[in-house]
C-alpha positions as CSV (number, residue, x, y, z in Angstrom):
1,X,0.0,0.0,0.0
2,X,0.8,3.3,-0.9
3,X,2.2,6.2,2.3
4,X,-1.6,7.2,3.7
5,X,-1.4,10.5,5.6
6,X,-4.4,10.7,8.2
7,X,-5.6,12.9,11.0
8,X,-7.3,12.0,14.0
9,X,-8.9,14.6,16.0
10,X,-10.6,15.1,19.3
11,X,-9.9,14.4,23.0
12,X,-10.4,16.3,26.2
13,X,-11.4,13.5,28.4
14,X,-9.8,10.0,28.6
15,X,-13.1,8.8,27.2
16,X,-12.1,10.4,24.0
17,X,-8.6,10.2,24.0
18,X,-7.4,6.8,25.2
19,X,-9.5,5.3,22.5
20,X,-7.2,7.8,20.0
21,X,-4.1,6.4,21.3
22,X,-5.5,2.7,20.6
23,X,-6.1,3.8,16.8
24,X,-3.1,5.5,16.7
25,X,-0.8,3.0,18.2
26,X,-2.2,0.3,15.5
27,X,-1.4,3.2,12.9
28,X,2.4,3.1,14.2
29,X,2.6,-1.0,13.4
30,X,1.2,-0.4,9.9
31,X,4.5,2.0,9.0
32,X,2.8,2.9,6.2
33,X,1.0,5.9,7.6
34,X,2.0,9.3,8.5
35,X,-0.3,10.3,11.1
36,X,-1.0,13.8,13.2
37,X,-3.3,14.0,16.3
38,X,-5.1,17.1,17.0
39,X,-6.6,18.1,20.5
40,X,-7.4,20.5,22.7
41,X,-5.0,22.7,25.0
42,X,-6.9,22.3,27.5
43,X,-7.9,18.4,27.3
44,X,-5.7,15.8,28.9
45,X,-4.0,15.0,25.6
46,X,-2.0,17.9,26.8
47,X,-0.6,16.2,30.0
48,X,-0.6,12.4,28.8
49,X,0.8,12.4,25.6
50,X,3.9,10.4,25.3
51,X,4.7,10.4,21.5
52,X,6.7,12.9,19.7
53,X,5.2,16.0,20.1
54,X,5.8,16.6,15.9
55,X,2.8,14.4,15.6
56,X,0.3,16.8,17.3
57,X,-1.5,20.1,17.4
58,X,-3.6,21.5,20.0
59,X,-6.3,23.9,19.5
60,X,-7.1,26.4,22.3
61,X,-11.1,25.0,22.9
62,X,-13.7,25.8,25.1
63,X,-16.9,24.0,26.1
64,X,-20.2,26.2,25.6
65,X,-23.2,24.1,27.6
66,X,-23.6,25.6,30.9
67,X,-21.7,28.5,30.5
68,X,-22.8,32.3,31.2
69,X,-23.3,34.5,28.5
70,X,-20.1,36.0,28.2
71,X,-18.3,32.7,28.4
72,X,-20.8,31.4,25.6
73,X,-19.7,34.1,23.2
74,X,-15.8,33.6,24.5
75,X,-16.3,29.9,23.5
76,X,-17.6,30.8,20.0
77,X,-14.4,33.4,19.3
78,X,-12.1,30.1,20.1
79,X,-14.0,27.9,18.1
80,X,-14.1,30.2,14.7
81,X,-10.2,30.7,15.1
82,X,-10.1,26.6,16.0
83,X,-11.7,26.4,12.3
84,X,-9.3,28.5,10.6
85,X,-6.3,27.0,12.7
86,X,-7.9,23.2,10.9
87,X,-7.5,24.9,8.0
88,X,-4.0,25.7,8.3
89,X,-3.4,22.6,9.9
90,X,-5.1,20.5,6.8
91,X,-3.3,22.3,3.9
92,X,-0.1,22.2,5.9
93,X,-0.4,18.4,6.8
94,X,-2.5,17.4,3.5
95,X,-4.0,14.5,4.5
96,X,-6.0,11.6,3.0
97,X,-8.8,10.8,5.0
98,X,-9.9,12.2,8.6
99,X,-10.8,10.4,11.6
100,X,-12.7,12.6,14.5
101,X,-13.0,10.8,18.0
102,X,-15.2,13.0,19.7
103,X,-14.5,15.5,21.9
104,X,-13.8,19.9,21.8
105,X,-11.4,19.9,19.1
106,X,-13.1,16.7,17.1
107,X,-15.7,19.2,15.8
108,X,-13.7,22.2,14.1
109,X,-11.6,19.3,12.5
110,X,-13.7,17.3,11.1
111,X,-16.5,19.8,9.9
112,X,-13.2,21.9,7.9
113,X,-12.4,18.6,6.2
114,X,-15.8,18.0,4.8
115,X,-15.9,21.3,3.6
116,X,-12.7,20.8,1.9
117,X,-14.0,17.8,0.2
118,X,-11.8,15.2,2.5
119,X,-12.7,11.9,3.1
120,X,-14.3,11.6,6.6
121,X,-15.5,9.5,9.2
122,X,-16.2,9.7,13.2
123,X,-16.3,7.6,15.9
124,X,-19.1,7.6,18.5
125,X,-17.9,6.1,22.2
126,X,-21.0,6.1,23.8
127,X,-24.9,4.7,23.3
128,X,-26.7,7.8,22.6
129,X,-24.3,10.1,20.1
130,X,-23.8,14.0,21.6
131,X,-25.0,17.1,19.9
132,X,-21.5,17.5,17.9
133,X,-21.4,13.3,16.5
134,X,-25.4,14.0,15.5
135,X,-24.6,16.7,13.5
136,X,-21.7,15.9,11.9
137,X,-23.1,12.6,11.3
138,X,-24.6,14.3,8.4
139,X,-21.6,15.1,6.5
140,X,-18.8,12.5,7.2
141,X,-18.5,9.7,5.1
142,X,-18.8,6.8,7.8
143,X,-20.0,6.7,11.5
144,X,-18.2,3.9,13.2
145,X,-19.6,2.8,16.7
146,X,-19.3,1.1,19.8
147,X,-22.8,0.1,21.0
148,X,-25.3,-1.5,18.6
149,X,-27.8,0.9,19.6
150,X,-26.6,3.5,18.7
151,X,-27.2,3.2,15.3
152,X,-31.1,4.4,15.8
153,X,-29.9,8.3,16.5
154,X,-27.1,8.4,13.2
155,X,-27.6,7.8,9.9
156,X,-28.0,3.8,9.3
157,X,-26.3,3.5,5.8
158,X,-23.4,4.9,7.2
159,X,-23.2,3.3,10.9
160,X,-19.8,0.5,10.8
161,X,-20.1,-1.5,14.4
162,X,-16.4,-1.1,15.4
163,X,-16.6,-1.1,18.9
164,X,-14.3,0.6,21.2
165,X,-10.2,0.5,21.1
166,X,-9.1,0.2,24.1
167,X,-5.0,0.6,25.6
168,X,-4.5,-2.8,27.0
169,X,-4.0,-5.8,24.9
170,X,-4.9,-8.8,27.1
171,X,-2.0,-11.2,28.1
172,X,-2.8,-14.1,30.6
173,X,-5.3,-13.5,34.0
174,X,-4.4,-14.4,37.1
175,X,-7.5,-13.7,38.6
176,X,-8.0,-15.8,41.8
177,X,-4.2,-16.7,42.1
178,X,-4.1,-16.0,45.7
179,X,-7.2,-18.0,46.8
180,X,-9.1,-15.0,47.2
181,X,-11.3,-13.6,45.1
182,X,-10.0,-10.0,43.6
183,X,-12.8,-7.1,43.4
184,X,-11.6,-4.1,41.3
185,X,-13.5,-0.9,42.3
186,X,-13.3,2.1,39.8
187,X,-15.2,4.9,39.8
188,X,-13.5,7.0,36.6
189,X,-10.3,8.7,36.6
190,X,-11.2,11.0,39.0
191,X,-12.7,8.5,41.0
192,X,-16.4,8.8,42.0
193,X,-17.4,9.8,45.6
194,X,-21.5,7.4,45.4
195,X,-19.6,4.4,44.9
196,X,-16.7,4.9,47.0
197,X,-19.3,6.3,49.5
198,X,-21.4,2.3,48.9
199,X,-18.3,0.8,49.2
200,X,-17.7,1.9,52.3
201,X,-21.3,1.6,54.0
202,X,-21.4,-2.1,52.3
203,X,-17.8,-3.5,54.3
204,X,-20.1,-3.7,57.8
205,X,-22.0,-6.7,55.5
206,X,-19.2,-7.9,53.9
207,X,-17.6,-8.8,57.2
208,X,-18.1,-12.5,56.7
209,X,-16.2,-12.8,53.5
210,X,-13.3,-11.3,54.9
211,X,-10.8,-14.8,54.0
212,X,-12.6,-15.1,50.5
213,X,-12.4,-11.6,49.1
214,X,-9.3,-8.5,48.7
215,X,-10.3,-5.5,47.1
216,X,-8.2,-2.9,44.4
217,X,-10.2,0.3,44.6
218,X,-9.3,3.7,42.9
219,X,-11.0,6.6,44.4
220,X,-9.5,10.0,43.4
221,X,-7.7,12.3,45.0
222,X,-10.3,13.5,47.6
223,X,-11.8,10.0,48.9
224,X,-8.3,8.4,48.9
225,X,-7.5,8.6,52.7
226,X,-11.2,8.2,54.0
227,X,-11.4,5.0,52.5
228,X,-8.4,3.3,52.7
229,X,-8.8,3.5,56.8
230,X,-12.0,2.2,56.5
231,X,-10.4,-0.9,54.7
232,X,-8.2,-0.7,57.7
233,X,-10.7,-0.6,60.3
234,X,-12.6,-3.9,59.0
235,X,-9.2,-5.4,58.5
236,X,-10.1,-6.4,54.9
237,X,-7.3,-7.2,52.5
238,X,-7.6,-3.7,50.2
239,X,-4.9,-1.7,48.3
240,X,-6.3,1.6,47.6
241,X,-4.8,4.3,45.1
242,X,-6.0,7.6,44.2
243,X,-5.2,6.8,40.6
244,X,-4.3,3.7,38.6
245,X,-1.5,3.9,35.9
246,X,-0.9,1.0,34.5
247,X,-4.5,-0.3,34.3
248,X,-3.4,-3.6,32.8
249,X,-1.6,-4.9,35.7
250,X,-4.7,-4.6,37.9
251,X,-7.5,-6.3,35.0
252,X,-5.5,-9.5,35.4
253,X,-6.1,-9.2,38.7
254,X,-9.6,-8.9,38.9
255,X,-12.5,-11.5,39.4
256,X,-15.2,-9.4,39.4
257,X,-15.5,-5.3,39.1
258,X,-17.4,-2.4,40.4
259,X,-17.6,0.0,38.7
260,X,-19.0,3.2,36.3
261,X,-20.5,2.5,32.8
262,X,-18.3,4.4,31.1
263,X,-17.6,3.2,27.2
264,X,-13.9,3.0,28.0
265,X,-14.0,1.4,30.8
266,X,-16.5,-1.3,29.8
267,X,-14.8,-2.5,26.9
268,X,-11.4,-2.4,28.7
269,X,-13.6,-5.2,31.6
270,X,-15.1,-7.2,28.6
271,X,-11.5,-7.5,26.8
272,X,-10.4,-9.0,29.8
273,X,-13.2,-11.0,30.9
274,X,-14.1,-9.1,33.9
275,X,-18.0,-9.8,35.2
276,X,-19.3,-6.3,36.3
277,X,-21.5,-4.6,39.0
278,X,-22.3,-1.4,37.3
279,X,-23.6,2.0,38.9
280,X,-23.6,4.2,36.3
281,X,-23.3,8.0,36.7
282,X,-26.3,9.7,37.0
283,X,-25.5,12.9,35.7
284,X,-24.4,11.6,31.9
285,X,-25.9,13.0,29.0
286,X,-28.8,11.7,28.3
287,X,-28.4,9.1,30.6
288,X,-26.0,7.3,28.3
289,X,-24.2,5.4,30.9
290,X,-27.1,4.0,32.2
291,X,-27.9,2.6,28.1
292,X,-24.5,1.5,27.8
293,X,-24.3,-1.0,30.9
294,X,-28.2,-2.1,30.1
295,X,-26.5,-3.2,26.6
296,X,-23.5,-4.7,28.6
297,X,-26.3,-6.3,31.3
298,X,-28.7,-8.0,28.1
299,X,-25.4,-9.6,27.1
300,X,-25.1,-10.8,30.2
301,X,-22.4,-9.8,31.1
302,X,-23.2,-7.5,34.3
303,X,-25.4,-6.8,36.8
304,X,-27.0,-3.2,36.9
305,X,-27.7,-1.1,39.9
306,X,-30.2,2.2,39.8
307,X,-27.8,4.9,39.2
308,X,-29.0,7.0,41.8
309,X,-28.3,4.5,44.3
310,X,-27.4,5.4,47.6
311,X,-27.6,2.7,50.4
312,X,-25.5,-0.1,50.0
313,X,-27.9,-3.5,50.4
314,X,-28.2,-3.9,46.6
315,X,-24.6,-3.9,46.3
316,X,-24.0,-6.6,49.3
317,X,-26.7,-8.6,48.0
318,X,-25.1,-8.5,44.7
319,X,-21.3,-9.2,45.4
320,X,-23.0,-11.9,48.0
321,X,-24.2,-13.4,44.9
322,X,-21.4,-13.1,42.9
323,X,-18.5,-14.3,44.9
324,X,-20.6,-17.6,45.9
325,X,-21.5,-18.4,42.9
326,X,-18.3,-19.5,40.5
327,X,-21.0,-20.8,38.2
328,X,-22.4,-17.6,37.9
329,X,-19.1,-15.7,37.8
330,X,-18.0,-17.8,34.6
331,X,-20.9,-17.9,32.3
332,X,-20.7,-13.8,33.0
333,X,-17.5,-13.7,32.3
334,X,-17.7,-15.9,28.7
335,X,-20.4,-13.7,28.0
336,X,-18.3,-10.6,28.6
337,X,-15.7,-11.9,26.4
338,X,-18.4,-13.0,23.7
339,X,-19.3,-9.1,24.0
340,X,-15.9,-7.9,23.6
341,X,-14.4,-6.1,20.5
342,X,-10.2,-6.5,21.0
343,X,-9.9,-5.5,17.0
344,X,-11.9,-2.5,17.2
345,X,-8.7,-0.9,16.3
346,X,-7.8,-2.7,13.7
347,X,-11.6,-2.3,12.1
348,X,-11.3,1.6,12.2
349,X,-7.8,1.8,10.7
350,X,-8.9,-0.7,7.6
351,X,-11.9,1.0,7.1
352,X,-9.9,4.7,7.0
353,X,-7.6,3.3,4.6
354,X,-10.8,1.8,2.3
355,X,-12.5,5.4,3.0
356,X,-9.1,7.0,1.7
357,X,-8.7,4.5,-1.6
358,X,-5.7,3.5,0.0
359,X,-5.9,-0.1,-0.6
């Protein structure tokens, strides 16, 4: 095949821009493409990114929903020069196709390709598509997504079910290995105070599976101390970080998880395997973490708890159920896997290069 050049744009949250560096680390094994990624200055593409820095721009962005007046019309003054910064960008960089991942600076990118008659495409993380993936839906070339629902709010014809690229590639679990089972609790990079809250009220009921069960909770930066005595008090076998690097080393851990229904974060559990009790958070956009982990639980893969949640007895009933009954544990687990996409990657890059003519 012939050098592709290709653009992938968006970012801002790890939601957006983890599944980037998934596409863009299988672009870096193809070695024939020539690739630049464009965020935001103000995403955390700005603090995580560990490639060389000639292979990325960063536009100066700003959200607009919930914002006062003034910061509305500040937003739109950033996001007209974001569109003439694509444009720069574009002719300097001259690529073949474009790729946008969702996020502040997906939209100026994306929308200044189309205009300049560039092959495009975007990628929707999440169940229900925001107000920037709907509209842009409408112009791009292909709409490549993670959850088969979502194909009801975007264009049909043009809908590719990729999944989600996720960071980790699987290697061997070793889930169990210390005759214990291992309960991962994550509530989002920033942790998430209603779960670490359950967790905590739920270890007064958990008391009699002290010698079957060790926890590995991440609770950002504010919960971190709080809980980790708790742990302590109970004496329950618990490591507790504020945040997790190297997510990998902790999946092969796991036996079961608790967790948020993030996009990410679900297809990094069903890559590995990892049955899931799933709170999801309330306050998503259109409630679309509560419609990812119903797609998740119809799989069967998970068991789903009312997002607004806030005593802990579902929760002990459910890891109750869970960790005494291996049966149980394994046919959700099979069925995560069945559920999983490893190759989304791989999908989205073929598909760019197809969408290019580069084949």
């Amino acid at each position: 095949m012939e050098v592709m050049r290709l653009i992938i744009a968006g970012g801002g949250s790890g939601g957006h821009f983890f599944p980037a560096m998934a596409i863009i680390n299988e672009i870096i094994k193809r070695k024939n493409i020539k690739y630049m990624y464009v965020g935001s200055e103000s995403g955390i593409e700005s603090k995580k990114w560990s490639l060389p820095v000639s292979n990325r721009k960063l536009l100066a962005m700003k959200g607009i929903k919930n914002k006062s007046v003034l910061e509305k019309m500040d937003a739109i003054l950033l996001l007209l020069n974001a569109i003439k910064e694509s444009r720069s960008i574009i002719k300097e960089f001259q690529p073949d196709a474009v790729l946008g991942v969702g996020g502040y600076a997906s939209f100026p990118l994306v929308m200044t390709a189309v205009t300049m008659g560039i092959p495009s495409a975007i990628h929707e993380q999440n169940s229900v598509p925001g107000l920037a993936n709907k509209l842009l839906s409408r112009f791009v070339r292909r709409v490549f997504i993670s959850f088969e629902q979502s194909s009801r709010y975007l264009p049909y014809e043009k809908t590719v079910l990729t999944g989600l690229p996720i960071r980790y590639k699987p290697q061997k679990r070793v889930a169990g290995h210390s005759g214990k089972k291992t309960i991962l609790v994550l509530g989002g990079s920033q942790g998430a105070h209603q779960i670490n809250e359950l967790m905590v009220k739920a270890l007064d009921s958990l008391i009699d599976m002290k010698d079957k069960v060790k926890f590995i909770h991440q609770t950002g930066i504010a919960d971190q101390v709080y809980v980790e005595q708790t742990y302590k008090r109970y004496e329950f076998d618990a490591r507790v970080f504020d945040f997790i690097d190297d997510m990998n080393v902790v999946f092969e851990q796991a036996d079961l998880a608790i967790s948020r229904a993030g996009a990410s974060t679900l297809f990094e559990l069903a890559a590995y395997g990892i049955p899931a009790i799933l709170i999801p958070y309330p306050s998503a956009a259109s409630d679309h973490q509560t419609l990812n982990a119903n797609e998740v639980l119809q799989h069967g893969g998970a068991i789903v708890l009312p997002s607004t949640v806030k005593e802990p007895n579902l929760l002990t009933r459910a890891i109750h159920e869970l960790i005494n009954d291996e049966e149980r544990v394994k046919k959700m687990s099979i069925a995560m896997l069945k559920w999983a996409k490893p190759d989304s990657a791989v999908k989205i890059v073929d598909e760019m290069i197809a969408l290019a003519g580069k084949v």
